[in-house]
C-alpha positions, 0 to 999 in steps of 0.5 A, spaced: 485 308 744 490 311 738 485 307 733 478 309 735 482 317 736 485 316 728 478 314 726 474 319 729 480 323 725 480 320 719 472 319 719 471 327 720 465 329 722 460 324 719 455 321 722 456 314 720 459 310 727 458 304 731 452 304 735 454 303 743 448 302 746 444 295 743 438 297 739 432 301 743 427 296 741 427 288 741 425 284 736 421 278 739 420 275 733 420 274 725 416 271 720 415 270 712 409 269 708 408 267 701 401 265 699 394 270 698 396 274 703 391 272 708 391 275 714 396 279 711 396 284 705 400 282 699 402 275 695 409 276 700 411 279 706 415 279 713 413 280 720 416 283 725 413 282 733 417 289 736 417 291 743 420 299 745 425 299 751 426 305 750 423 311 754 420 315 748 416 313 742 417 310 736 415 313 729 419 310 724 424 304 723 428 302 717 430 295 717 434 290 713 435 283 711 435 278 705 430 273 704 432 265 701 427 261 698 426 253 701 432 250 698 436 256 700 436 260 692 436 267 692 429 271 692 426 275 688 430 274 682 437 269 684 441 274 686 439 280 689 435 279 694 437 284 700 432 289 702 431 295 706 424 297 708 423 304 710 416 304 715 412 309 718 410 305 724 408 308 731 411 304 737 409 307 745 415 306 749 414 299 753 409 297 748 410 291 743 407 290 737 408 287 729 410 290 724 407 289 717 413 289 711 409 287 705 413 286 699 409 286 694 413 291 689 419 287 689 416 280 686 414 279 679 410 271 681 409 268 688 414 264 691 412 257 692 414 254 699 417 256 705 421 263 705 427 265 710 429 271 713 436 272 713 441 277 716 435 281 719 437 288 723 434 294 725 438 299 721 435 306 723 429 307 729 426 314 729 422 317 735 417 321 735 422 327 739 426 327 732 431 323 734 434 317 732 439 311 733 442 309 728 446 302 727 450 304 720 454 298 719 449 293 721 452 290 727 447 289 731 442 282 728 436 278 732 437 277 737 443 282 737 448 278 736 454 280 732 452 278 724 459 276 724 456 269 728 451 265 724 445 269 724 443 266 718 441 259 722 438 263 727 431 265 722 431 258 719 
C-alpha cells in the first residue's frame, strides 16, 4: 500500500499507470505477410483477428510489436524493428473483425520467407464516446500475458 501511495505521490498527476482491468478486446489471432501482397494491400503486413468485449464501440487502436525474419534477424533493417501503428479501425461492441496493418512505408525491399510477430500489445483503444484504455507500460500481450513470460514463443 505504502508503494503504490509513493508512486501516485511521485508520479503526480500523470496519465501514465498500469491498466487494472485486462484489455476491452481480445486479440484471437496474429498473422504476417511477405509477398505481392494478395489479398492484401502492400508487399508487407500484419493481420490482426479482434473482438470487442466491451459494451462500447471501438474507433481507433494504436498497437505495438516487433517483427523478425525466418532465422530470427531483425527486420526491417537488422536493428530497428519495433513498431507502433496507430489505426483508424471501428469495431461494434460483441463484434469481431481483422485488422489490416500494411507496413509498406517501413521496408525498402520485401522480405524473403517467413516473418514473425513478437511482443505484440494493444497499447491504446479508442471508443467512439471519447474514451479510452490505455496500457502505457505495455503490460498486457497476446493472449494477455505478462510480457515478462515468453510471449515471443507464443507468435512463432
Amino acid at each position: 500500500m505504502k508503494m503504490v501511495v509513493l508512486g501516485a505521490i511521485l508520479c503526480g498527476g500523470c496519465a501514465l499507470f498500469v491498466p487494472v482491468e485486462p484489455p476491452p478486446v481480445t486479440v484471437l489471432e496474429i498473422g504476417a505477410w511477405a509477398g505481392d501482397g494478395q489479398p492484401y494491400p502492400g508487399p508487407v503486413g500484419v493481420t490482426v483477428d479482434l473482438s470487442n468485449k466491451s459494451g462500447k464501440t471501438v474507433s481507433g487502436i494504436q498497437c505495438a510489436f516487433k517483427l523478425f525474419d525466418a532465422s530470427d534477424k531483425p527486420l526491417p533493417d537488422g536493428w530497428n524493428n519495433s513498431f507502433v501503428i496507430d489505426s483508424e479501425f471501428i469495431l461494434e461492441s460483441a463484434q469481431e473483425a481483422e485488422l489490416v496493418l500494411p507496413l509498406e512505408d517501413f521496408f525498402w525491399f520485401k522480405p524473403a520467407g517467413h516473418i514473425k510477430v513478437c511482443d505484440f500489445v494493444l497499447s491504446r483503444i479508442d471508443f467512439s464516446d471519447g474514451s479510452c484504455w490505455q496500457d502505457a507500460f505495455h503490460v498486457y500481450s497476446y493472449p494477455g500475458e505478462s510480457l515478462m513470460h515468453s510471449a515471443r514463443q507464443a507468435y512463432e
